[in-house]
C-alpha positions in Angstrom: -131.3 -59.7 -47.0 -128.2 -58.6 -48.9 -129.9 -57.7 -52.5 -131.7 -55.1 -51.1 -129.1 -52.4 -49.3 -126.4 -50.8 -51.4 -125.8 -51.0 -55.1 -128.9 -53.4 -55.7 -131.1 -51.1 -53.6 -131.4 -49.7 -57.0 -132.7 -52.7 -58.3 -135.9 -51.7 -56.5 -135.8 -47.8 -56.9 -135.3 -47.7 -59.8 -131.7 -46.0 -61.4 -129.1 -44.2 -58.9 -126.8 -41.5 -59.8 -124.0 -44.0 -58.5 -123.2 -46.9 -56.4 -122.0 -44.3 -53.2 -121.4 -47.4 -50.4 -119.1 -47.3 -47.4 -118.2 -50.3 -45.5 -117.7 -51.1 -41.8 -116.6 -54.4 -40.8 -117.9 -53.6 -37.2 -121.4 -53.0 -38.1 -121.0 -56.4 -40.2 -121.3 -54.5 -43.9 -125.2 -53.7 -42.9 -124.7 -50.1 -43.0 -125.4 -48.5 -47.0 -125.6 -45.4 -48.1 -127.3 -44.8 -51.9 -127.5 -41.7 -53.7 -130.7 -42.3 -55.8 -131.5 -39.3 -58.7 -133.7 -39.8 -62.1 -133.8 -37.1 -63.9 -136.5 -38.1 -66.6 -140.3 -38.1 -65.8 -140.0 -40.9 -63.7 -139.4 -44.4 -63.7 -142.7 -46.4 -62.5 -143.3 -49.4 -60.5 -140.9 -51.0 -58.2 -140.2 -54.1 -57.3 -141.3 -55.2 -53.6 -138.4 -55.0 -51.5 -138.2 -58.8 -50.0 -139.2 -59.0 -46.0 -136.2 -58.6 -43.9 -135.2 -56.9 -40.4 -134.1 -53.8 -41.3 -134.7 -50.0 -41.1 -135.0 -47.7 -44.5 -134.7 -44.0 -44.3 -134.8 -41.6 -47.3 -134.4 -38.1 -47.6 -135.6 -36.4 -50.5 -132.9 -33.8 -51.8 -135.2 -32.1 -54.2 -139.2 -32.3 -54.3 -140.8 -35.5 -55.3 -143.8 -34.0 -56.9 -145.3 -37.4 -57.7 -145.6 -40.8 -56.6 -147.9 -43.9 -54.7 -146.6 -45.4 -52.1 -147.5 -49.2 -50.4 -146.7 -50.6 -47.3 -147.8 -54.2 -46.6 -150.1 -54.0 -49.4 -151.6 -50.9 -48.2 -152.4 -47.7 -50.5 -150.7 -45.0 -48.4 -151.8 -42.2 -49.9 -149.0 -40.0 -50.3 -148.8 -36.8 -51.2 -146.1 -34.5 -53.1 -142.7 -34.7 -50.6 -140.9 -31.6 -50.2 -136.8 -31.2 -50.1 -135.9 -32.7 -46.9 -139.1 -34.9 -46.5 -138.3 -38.0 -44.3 -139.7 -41.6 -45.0 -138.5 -44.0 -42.8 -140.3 -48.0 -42.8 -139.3 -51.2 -41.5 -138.5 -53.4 -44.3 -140.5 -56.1 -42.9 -143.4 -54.6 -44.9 -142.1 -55.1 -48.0 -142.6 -51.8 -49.2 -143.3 -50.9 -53.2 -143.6 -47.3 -54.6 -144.4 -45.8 -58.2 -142.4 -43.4 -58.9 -143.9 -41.2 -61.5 -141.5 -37.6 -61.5 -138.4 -36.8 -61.3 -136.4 -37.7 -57.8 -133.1 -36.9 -56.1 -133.1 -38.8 -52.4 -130.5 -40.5 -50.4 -131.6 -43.5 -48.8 -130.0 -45.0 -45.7 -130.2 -48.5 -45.0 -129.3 -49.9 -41.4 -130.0 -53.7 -41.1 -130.9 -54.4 -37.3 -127.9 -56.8 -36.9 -126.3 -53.1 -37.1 -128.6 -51.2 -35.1 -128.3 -53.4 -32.4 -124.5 -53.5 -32.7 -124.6 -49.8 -32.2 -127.3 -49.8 -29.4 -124.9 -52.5 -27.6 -122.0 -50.9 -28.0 -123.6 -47.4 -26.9 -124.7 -49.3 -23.5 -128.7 -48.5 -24.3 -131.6 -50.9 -25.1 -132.4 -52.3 -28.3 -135.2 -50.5 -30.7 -138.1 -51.8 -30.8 -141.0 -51.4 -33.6 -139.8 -49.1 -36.3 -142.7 -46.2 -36.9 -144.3 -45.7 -40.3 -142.9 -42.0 -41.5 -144.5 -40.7 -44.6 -142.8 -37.5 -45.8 -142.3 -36.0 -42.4 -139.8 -33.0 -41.4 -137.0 -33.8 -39.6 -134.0 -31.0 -40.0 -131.4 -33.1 -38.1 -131.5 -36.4 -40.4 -132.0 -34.5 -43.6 -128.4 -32.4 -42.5 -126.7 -35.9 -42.1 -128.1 -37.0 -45.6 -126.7 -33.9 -47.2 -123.5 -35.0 -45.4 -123.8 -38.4 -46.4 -123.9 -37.5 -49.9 -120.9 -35.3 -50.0 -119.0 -38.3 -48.1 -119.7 -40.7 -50.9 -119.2 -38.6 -53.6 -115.5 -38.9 -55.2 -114.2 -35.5 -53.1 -115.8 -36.7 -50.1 -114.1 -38.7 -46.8 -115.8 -42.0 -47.6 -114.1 -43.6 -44.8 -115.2 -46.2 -42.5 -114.9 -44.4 -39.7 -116.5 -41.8 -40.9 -119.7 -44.4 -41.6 -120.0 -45.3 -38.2 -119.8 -41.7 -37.1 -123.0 -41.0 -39.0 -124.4 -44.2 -38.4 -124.0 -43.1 -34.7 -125.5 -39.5 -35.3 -128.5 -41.3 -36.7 -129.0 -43.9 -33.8 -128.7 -41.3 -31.3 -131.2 -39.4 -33.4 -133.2 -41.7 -34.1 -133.2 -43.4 -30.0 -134.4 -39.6 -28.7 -136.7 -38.4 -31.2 -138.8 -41.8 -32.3 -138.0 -44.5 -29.1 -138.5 -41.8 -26.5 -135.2 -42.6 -24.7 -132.4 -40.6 -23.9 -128.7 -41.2 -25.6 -126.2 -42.7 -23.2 -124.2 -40.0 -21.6 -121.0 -38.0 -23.4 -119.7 -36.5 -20.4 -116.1 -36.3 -20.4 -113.6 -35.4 -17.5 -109.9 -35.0 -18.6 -109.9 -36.7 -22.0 -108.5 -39.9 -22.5 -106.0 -42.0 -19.7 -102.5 -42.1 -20.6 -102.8 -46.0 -21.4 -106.0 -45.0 -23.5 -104.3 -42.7 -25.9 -101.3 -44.9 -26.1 -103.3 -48.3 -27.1 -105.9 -46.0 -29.1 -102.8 -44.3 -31.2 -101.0 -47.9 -31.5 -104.1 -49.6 -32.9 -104.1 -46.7 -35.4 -100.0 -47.2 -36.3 -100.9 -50.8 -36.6 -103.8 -50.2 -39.1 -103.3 -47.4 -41.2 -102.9 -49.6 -44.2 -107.1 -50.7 -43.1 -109.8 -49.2 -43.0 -109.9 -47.9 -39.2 -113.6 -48.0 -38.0 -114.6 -45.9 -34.4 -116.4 -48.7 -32.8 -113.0 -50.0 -33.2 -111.4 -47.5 -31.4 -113.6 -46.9 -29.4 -112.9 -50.5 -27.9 -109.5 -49.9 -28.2 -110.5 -47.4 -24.8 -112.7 -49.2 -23.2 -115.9 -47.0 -23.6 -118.4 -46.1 -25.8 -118.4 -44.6 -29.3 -119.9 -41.4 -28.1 -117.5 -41.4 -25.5 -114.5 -42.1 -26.8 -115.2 -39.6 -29.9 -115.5 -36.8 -27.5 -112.3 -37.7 -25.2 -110.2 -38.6 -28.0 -110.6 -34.4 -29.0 -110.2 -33.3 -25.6 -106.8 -35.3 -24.6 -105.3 -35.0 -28.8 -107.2 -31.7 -29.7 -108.1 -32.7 -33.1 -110.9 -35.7 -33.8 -110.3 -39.2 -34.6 -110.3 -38.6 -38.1 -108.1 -35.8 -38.1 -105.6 -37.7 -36.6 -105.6 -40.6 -38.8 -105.4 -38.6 -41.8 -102.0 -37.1 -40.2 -100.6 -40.4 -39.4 -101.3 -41.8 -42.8 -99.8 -38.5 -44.9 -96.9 -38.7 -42.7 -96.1 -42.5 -44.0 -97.2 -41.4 -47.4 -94.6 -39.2 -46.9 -91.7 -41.7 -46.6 -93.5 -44.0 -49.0 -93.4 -41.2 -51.7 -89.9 -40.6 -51.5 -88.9 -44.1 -52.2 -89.6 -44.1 -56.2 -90.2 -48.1 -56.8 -93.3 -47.6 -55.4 -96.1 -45.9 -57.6 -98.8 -43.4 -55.9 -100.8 -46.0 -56.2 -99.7 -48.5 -54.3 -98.6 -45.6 -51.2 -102.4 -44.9 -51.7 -103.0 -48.4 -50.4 -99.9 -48.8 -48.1 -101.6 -45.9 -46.4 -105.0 -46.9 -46.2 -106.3 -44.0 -48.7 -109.7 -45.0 -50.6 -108.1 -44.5 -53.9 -105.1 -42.4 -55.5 -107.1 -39.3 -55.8 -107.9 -39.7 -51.9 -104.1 -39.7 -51.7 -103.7 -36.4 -54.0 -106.7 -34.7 -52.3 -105.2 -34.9 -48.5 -101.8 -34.4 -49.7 -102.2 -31.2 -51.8 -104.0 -30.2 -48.6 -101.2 -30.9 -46.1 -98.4 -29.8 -48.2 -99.8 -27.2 -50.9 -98.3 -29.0 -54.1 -99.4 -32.4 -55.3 -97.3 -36.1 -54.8 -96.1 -36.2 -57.6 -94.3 -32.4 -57.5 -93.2 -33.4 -53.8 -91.7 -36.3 -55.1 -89.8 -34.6 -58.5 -88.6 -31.8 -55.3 -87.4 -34.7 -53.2 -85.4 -36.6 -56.0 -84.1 -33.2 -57.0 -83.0 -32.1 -53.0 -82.7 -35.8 -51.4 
């Protein structure tokens, strides 16, 4: 299962612009997002994808003016996709294309180990038999692509937590508009409990050096994602993600001023992606970069 979702997805589609992944340890790593772009006249024949349970969406970014497309074997007869054309297959039917223009797609791969960790943790039923989609319209999940790809580019928040965010967005998405059932319900009266937003903001103290996941959270307060997402904002007034990012500039913060440690390693004492993750949310928050903040605090301290 594991060669085709993530960086060797482009082992069967051919090249990718970059190896764009997040990673949730909740949704057991079966979660990828790939940025996929070929510039040239196109790069032919894929490999078949091996058989394995697991959902594959793409969204094409630009037109794909020309390509074949089979499913099980089966000629589908596609014609030219527009921007913002949908495909979505179970990879049980081993699926193999021929890509013969140029392409620019983002394809999202949910293994069903990780749609049913979602489903469970939403309180709703499983999914059952993934439709065939061949180039449809769907506004909603070509928005979250376009999101998806700014996430996982190197200004983006490519943050667990944001991950399962999406990855919820989609489920929910996906459960109305292709299963026919209605999400579980968001309703939220008064925001969090006292001992909820005390646990919830102690897990986070706890774990800023980690990646901090919502499903994690989430269980931290004892109800669902969608729940907890929306409570979190009413009782704190800023979202999850907000918040974290505070926390984690605030200890970068003291980290910075101590000078044996370099940016780098306060990037990963904080639970940053990476150095310029650091530099990025700090110039933010404080209008000048570490490095200046940590000359001015040598200078004043």
């Amino acid at each position: 299962m594991e060669r085709a979702y993530g960086e060797t997805m482009g082992d069967y589609f051919a090249e990718q612009q970059a190896a764009l992944q997040i990673r949730s340890a909740a949704l057991d790593h079966h979660v990828a997002v790939t940025h996929m772009r070929y510039d040239g006249a196109g790069t032919g024949f894929t490999d078949p994808v091996p058989p394995q349970p697991a959902l594959l969406m793409a969204v094409q970014l630009k037109p794909l003016l020309k390509h074949n497309l089979w499913v099980d074997g089966k000629d589908m007869r596609v014609k030219p996709y527009p921007a913002g054309a949908l495909t979505m297959m179970d990879l049980q039917a081993s699926p193999m294309a021929n890509l013969a223009s140029s392409y620019n797609c983002v394809q999202l791969y949910f293994a069903r180990g990780a749609l049913d960790a979602l489903s469970e943790a939403e309180g709703v039923a499983r999914f059952g038999e993934i439709p065939l989609i061949n180039g449809g319209e769907d506004t909603i999940l070509a928005h979250l692509a376009q999101m998806a790809v700014f996430a996982v580019s190197h200004v983006g928040p490519a943050t667990p937590l944001f991950l399962e965010t999406m990855a919820l967005s989609v489920h929910r998405h996906l459960l109305k508009q292709y299963f026919g059932r209605a999400p579980a319900s968001t309703a939220v009266r008064g925001g969090l409990a006292g001992w909820q937003e005390r646990r919830v903001k102690e897990y986070i103290e706890a774990h800023l050096h980690a990646g901090i996941g919502l499903l994690a959270l989430a269980e931290q307060a004892q109800l669902s994602p969608s729940q907890f997402g929306r409570a979190f904002k009413a009782s704190v007034g800023i979202t999850p993600h907000q918040w974290i990012i505070s926390r984690r500039l605030a200890r970068a913060r003291a980290l910075i001023a101590q000078p044996h440690l370099s940016l780098a390693e306060v990037a990963r004492l904080c639970g940053f992606a990476d150095p310029s993750h650091l530099a990025r949310e700090f110039r933010k928050s404080e209008g000048v970069s570490a490095s200046a903040w940590r000359k001015a605090f040598a200078i004043n301290g």
